[in-house]
VEXDO-535329 format. One line per field, with one value per residue (C-alpha): residue in three letters; x, y, z; residue number from 1. Coordinates in Angstrom, 1 decimal. Example, Ala and Ser with C-alpha at 12.3 -4.5 7.8 and 13.67 -1.06 7.14 Angstrom:
BEGIN
aa ALA;SER
u 12.3;13.7
v -4.5;-1.1
w 7.8;7.1
i 1;2
! end
This chain:
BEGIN
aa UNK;UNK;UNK;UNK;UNK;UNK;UNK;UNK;UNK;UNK;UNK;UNK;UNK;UNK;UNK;UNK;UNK;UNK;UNK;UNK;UNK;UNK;UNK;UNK;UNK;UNK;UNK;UNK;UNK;UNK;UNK;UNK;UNK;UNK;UNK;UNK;UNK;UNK;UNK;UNK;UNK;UNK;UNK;UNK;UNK;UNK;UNK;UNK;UNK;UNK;UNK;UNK;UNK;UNK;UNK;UNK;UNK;UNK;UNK;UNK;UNK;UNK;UNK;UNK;UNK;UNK;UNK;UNK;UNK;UNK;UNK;UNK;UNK;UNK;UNK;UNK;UNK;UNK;UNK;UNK;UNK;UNK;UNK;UNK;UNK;UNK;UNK;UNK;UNK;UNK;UNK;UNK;UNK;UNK;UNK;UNK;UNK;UNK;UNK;UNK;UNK;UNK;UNK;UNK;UNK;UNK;UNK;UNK;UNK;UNK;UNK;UNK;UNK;UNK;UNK;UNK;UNK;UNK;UNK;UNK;UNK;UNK;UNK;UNK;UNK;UNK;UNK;UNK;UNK;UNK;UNK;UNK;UNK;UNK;UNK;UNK;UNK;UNK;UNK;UNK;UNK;UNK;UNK;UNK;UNK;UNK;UNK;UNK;UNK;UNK;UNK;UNK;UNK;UNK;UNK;UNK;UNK;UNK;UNK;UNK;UNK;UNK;UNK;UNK;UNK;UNK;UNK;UNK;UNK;UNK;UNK;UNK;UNK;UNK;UNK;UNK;UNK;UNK;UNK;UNK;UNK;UNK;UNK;UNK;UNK;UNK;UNK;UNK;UNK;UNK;UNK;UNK;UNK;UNK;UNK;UNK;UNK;UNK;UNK;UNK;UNK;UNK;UNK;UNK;UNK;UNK;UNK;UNK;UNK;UNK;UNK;UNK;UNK;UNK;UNK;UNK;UNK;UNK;UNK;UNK;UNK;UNK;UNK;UNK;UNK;UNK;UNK;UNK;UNK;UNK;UNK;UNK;UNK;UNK;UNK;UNK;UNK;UNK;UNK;UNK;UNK;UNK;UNK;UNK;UNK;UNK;UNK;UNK;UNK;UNK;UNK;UNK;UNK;UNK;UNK;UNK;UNK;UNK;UNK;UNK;UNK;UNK;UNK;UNK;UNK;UNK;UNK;UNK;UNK;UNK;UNK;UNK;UNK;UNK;UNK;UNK;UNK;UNK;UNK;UNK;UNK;UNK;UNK;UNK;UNK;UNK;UNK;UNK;UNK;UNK;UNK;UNK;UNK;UNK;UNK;UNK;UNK;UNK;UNK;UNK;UNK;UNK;UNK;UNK;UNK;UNK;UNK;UNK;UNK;UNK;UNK;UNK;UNK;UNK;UNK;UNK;UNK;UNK;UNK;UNK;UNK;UNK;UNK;UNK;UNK;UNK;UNK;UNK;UNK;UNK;UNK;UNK;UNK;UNK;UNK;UNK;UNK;UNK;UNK;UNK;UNK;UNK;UNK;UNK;UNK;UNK;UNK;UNK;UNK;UNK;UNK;UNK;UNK;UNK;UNK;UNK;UNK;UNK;UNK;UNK;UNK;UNK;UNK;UNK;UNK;UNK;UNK;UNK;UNK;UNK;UNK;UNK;UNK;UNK;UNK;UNK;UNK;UNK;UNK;UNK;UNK;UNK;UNK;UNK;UNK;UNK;UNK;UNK;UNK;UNK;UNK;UNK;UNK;UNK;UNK;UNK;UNK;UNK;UNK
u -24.1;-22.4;-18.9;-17.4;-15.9;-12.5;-11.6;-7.4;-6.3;-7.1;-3.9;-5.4;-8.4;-11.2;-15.1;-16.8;-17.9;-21.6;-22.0;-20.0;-22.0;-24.8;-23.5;-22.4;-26.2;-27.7;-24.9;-25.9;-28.9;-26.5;-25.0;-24.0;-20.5;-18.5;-16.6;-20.3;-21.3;-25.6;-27.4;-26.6;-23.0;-22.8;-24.2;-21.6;-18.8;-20.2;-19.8;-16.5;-15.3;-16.8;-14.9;-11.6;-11.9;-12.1;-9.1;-7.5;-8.6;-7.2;-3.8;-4.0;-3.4;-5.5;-8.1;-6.2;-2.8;-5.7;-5.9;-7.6;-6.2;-7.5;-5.8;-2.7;-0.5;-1.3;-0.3;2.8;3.6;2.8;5.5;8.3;7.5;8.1;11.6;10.8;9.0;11.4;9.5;9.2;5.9;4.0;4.8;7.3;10.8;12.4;12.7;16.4;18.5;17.1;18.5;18.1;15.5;16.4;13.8;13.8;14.3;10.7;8.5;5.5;5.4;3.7;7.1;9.7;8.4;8.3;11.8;13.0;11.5;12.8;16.0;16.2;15.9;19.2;17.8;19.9;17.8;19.4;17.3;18.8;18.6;17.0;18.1;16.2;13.1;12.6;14.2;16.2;19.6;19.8;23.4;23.1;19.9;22.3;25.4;23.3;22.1;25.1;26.1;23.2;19.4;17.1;13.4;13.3;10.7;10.4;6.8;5.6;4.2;5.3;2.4;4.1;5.6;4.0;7.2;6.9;9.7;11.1;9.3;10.1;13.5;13.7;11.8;14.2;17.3;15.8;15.0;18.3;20.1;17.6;15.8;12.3;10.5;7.6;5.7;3.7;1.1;-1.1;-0.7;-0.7;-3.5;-6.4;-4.1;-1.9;-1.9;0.0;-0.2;1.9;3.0;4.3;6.0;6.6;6.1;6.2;3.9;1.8;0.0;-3.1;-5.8;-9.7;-10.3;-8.0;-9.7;-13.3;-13.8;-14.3;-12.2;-10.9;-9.9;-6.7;-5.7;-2.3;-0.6;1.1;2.5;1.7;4.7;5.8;7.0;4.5;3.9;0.7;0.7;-2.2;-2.7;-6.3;-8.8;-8.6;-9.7;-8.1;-6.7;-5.1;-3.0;-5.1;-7.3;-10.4;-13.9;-14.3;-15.1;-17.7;-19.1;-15.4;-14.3;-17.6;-16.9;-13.5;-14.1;-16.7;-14.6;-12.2;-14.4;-15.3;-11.7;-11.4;-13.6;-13.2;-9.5;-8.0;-10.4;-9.5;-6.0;-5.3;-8.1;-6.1;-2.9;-4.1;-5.4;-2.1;-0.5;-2.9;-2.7;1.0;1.6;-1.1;1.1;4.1;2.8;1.3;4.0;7.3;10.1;7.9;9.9;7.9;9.0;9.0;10.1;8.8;7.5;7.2;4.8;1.1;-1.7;-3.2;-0.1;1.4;3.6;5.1;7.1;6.9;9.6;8.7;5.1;4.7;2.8;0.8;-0.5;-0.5;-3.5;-5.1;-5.4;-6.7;-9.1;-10.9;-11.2;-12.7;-9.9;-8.3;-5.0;-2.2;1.6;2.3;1.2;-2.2;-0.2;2.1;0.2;0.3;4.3;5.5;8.8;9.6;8.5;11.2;10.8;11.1;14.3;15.7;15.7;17.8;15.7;16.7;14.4;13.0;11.3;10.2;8.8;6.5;5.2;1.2;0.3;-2.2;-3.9;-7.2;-9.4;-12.2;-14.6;-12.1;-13.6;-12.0;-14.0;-11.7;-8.5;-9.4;-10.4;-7.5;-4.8;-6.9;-6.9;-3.3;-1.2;-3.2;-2.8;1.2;1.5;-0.5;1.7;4.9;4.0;3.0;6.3;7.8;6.4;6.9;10.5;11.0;9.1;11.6;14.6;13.2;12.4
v -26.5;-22.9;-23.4;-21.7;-18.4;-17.3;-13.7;-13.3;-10.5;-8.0;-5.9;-5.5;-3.8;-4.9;-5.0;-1.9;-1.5;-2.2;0.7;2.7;1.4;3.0;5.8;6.9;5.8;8.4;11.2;10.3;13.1;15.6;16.5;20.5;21.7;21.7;24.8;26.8;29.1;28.4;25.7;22.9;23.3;24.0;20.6;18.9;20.8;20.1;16.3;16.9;18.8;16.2;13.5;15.3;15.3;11.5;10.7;13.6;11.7;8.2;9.0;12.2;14.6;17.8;18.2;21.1;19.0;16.7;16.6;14.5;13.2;10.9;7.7;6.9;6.6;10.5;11.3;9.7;11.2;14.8;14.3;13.2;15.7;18.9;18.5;18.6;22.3;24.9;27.8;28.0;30.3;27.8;27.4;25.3;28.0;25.6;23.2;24.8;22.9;19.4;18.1;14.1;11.8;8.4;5.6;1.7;-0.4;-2.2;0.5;0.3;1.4;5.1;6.1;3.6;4.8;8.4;8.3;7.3;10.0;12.9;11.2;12.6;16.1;16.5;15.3;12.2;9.2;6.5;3.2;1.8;-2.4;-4.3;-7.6;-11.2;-10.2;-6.8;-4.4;-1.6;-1.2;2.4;2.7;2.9;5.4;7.1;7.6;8.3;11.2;12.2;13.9;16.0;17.2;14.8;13.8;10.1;8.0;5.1;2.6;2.0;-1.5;-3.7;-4.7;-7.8;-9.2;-7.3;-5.8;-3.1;-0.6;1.2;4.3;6.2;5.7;6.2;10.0;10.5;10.1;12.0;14.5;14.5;15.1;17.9;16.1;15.7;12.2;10.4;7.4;5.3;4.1;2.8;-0.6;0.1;2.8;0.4;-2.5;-1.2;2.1;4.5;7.8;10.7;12.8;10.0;8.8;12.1;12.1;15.0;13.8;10.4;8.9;6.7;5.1;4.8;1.1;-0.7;0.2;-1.3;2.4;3.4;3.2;6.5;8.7;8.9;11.5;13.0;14.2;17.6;18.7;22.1;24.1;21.5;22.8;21.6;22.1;21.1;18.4;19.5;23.0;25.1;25.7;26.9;23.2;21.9;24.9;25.4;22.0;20.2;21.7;19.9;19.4;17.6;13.9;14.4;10.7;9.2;11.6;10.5;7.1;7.2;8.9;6.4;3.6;4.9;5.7;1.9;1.0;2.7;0.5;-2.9;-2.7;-4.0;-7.3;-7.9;-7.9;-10.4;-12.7;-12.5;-12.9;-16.4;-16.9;-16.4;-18.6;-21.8;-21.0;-20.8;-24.2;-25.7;-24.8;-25.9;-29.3;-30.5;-29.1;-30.3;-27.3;-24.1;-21.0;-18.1;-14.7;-11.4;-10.9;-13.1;-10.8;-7.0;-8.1;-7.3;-10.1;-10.2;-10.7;-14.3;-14.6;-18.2;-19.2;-22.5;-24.0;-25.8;-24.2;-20.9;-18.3;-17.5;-21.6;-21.2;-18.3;-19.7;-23.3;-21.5;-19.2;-22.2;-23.5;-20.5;-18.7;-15.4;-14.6;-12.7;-13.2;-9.5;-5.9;-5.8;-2.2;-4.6;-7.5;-7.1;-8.3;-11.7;-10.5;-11.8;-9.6;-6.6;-7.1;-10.6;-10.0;-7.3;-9.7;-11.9;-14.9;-17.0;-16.2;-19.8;-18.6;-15.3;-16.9;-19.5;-17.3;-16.2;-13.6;-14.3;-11.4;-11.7;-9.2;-8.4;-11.2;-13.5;-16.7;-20.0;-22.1;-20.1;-21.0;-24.8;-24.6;-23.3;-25.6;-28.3;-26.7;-25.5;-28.3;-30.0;-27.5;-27.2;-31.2;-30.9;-28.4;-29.8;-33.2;-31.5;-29.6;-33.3;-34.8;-31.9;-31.2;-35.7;-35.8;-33.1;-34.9;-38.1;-36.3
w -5.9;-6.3;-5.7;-2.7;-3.2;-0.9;-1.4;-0.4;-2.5;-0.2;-0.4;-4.1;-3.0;-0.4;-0.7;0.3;3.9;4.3;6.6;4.1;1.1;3.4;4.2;0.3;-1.1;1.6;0.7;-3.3;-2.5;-2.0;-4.7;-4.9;-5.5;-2.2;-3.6;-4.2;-1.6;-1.9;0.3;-2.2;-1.8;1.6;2.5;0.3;1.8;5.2;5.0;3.5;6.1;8.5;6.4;6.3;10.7;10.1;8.3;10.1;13.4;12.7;11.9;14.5;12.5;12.3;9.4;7.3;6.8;5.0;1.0;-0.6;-4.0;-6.5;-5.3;-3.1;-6.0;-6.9;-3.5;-3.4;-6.7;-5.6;-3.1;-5.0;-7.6;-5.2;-6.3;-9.8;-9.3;-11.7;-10.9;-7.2;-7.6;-4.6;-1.4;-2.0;-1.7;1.3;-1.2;-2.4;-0.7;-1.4;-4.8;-3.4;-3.0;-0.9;-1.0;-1.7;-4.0;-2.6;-3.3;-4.6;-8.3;-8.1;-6.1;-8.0;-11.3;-10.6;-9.5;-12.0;-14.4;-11.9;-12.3;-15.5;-14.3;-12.2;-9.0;-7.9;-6.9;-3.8;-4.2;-0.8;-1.0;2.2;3.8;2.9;5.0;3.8;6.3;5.2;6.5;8.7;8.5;4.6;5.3;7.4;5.1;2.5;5.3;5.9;2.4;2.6;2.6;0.8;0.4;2.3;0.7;2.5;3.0;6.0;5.3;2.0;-0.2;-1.9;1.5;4.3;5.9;8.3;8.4;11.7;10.8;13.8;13.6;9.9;10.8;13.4;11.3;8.3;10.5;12.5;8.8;8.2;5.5;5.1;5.7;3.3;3.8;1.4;3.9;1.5;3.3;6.9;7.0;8.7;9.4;12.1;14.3;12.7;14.5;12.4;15.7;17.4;14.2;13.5;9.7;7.1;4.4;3.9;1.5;2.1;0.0;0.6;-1.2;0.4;4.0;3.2;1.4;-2.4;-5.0;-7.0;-3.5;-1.4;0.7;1.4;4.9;4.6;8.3;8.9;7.7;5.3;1.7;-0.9;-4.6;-6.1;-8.8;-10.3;-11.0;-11.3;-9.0;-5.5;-3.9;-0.9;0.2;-3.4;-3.1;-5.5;-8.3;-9.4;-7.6;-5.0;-5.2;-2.4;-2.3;-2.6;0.3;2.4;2.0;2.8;6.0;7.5;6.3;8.6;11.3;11.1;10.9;14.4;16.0;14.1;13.6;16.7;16.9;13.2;13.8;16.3;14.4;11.1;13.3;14.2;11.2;9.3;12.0;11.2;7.8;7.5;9.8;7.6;4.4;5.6;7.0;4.2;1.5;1.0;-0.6;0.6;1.3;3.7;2.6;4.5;8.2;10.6;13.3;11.7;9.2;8.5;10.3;6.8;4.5;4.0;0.6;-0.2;-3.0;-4.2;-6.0;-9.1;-9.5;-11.9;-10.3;-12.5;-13.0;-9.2;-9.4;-12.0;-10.7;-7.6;-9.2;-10.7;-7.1;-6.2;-4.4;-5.4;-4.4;-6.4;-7.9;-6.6;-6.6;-8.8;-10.3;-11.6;-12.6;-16.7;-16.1;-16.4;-14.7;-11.0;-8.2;-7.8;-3.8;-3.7;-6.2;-4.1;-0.7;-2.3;-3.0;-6.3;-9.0;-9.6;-6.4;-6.8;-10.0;-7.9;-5.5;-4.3;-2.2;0.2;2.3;4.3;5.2;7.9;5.8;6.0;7.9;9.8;7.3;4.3;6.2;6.3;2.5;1.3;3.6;1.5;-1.3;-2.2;-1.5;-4.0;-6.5;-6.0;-6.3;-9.4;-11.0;-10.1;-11.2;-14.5;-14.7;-13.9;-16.6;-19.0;-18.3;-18.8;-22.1;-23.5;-22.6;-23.8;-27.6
i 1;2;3;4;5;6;7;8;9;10;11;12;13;14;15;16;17;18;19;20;21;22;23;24;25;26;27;28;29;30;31;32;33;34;35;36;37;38;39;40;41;42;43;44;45;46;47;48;49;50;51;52;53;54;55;56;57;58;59;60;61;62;63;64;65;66;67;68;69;70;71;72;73;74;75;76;77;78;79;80;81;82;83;84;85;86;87;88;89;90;91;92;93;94;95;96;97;98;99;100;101;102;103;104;105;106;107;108;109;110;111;112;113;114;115;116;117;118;119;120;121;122;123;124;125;126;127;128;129;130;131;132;133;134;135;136;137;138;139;140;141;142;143;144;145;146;147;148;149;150;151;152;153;154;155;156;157;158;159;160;161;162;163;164;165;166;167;168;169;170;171;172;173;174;175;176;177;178;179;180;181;182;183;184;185;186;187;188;189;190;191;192;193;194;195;196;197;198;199;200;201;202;203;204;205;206;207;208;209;210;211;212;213;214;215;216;217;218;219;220;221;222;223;224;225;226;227;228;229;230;231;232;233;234;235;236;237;238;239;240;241;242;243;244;245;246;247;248;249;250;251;252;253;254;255;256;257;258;259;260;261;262;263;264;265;266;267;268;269;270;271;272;273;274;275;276;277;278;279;280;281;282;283;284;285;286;287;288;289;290;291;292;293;294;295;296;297;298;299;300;301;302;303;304;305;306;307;308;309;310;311;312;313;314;315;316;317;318;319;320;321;322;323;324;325;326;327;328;329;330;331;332;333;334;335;336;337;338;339;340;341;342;343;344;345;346;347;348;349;350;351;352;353;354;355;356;357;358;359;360;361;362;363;364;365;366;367;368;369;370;371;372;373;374;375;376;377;378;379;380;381;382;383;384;385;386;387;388;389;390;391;392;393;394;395;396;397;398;399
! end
């Protein structure tokens, strides 16, 4: 008998889309040069231009603040690295007066990383902290406002813990300071509306594979007017804001993923909502020391992180894995570290926790039948390890 399989890592990445699988395996024919000006390119630039109306679409944005990048981590380091720009020879001459760039210390590593390198090239860098559930503090955004223009980098939606950020206020007071506003909605994109004129956001970044799309394409939100530099320099592709030919089937894919997130999002939400609900009461009924982390209410449907005092994380996944669950310790960009999550750390939780932690996010396959498994499964698995780490930690003193 095959043993049962429970995908819940999908914050990782998600299975591709059968209708987008579909639609990618037709568009495989076409295979021109968008950039070309015959027949063969044409058709490829037609169904990217048809793609770039669907992304432009679910976010409501119009198709030329659209560019597509290789992944949302490129787009979110094209943003922070306007500032970086010595020669001012692109379209990017507003930029003067911004010497700052505020963001998180909960960022996802493509923005945490790459602050840190423009730190070293006189541009000051404010990592402002958040409280135990996640939530940045706008009277520190504020005062931090206050002494002048910046770049605001703040996500939209936490990866590790699910968190979701006031974004329209945190527009409104970047804006209200003159500073311009980024998100990193990587996570949110496909999980929750996010609509960048009501939100009124300057750039975005989002990702295709973690919306039922391909892997290898993202796409960047430039409001029209915005300063911009390109991070990568050559050809005259999207518009001249990123050089290199078009990855025509990642960009087709990525658009009808998110034409099928339009129609299948708002079903799957409230599903996963209950979902998490039965899963987390199942959890906590049947475990005893279990800590829920991330804020109760402005959090994701699909994301449910618990620490587990006493268990390893890692043992935690492994254990699981040979059940036939996947689930994570974290962000899979940061999975070749055996340090403690840097967003559990930064809420404040003692690290024995952040060290016995899983994340658990479902996704549109999910099914009530994987719920039920895995409230059998788990508390199982944690009584197993801890009983282990009982016995290991008496046999040492006894030596």
């Amino acid at each position: 008998m095959e043993a049962r399989k429970v995908y819940m890592d999908n914050n990782a990445t998600t299975p591709l889309h059968p209708q987008v699988k579909e639609e990618m395996i037709k568009a495989m024919e076409v295979f021109g040069n968008p950039s070309s000006m015959h027949q063969f390119g044409r058709a490829a630039r037609s169904m990217v231009i048809e793609a770039r109306q669907s992304v432009a679409s679910f976010i409501g944005s119009k198709p030329e603040e659209i560019v597509f990048t290789g992944s949302g981590s490129e787009s979110s380091n094209t943003v922070l690295s306007i500032l970086a720009c010595p020669a001012r020879l692109c379209d990017c001459s507003g930029l003067g007066k911004f010497s700052k760039i505020i963001t998180t210390t909960i960022e996802h590593p493509c923005v945490l990383e790459t602050a840190k390198c423009i730190s070293q090239r006189d541009i000051e860098v404010k990592f402002l902290s958040v409280d135990q559930y996640g939530k940045i503090r706008m009277e520190e955004l504020e005062e931090e406002l206050k002494k002048g223009p910046a770049l605001v980098s703040i996500m939209t939606a936490n990866n590790e813990i699910g968190t979701i950020q006031d974004i329209k206020q945190i527009a409104r007071l970047s804006h209200k300071y003159d500073s311009l506003f980024h998100t990193d909605a990587v996570q949110a994109v496909g999980k929750i509306p996010v609509d960048v004129n009501d939100l009124d956001i300057d750039l975005l970044s989002l990702s295709g594979h973690k919306v039922y799309g391909p892997k290898g394409i993202g796409a960047l939100y430039v409001k029209k007017g915005t300063p911009f530099c390109p991070l990568i320099r050559g050809g005259h592709q999207e518009s001249g804001r990123r050089a290199g030919t078009e990855n025509t089937l990642g960009i087709i894919g990525f658009g009808k993923a998110l034409q099928v997130r339009a129609n299948e999002m708002p079903a799957e939400h409230e599903r996963l909502l209950g979902y998490k609900k039965r899963l987390k009461d199942g959890l906590k009924n049947n475990i005893e020391d279990i800590h829920f982390n991330g804020h109760p209410q402005d959090c994701l449907a699909n994301t449910l992180n618990v620490s587990f005092p006493g268990a390893e994380g890692e043992s935690i996944l492994l254990y699981l894995d040979l059940a036939g669950i996947a689930v994570s310790t974290g962000s899979a960009c940061a999975s070749g570290s055996l340090d403690p999550s840097h967003v559990l750390l930064s809420t404040g939780i003692p690290i024995e926790y952040a060290h016995g932690s899983i994340r658990i996010s479902m996704g549109r396959d999910t099914t009530s039948e994987d719920i039920d498994y895995m409230i059998e499964v788990i508390p199982k698995v944690i009584q197993k390890i801890r009983k282990m780490s009982t016995v290991k930690i008496g046999g040492g003193k006894n030596e």
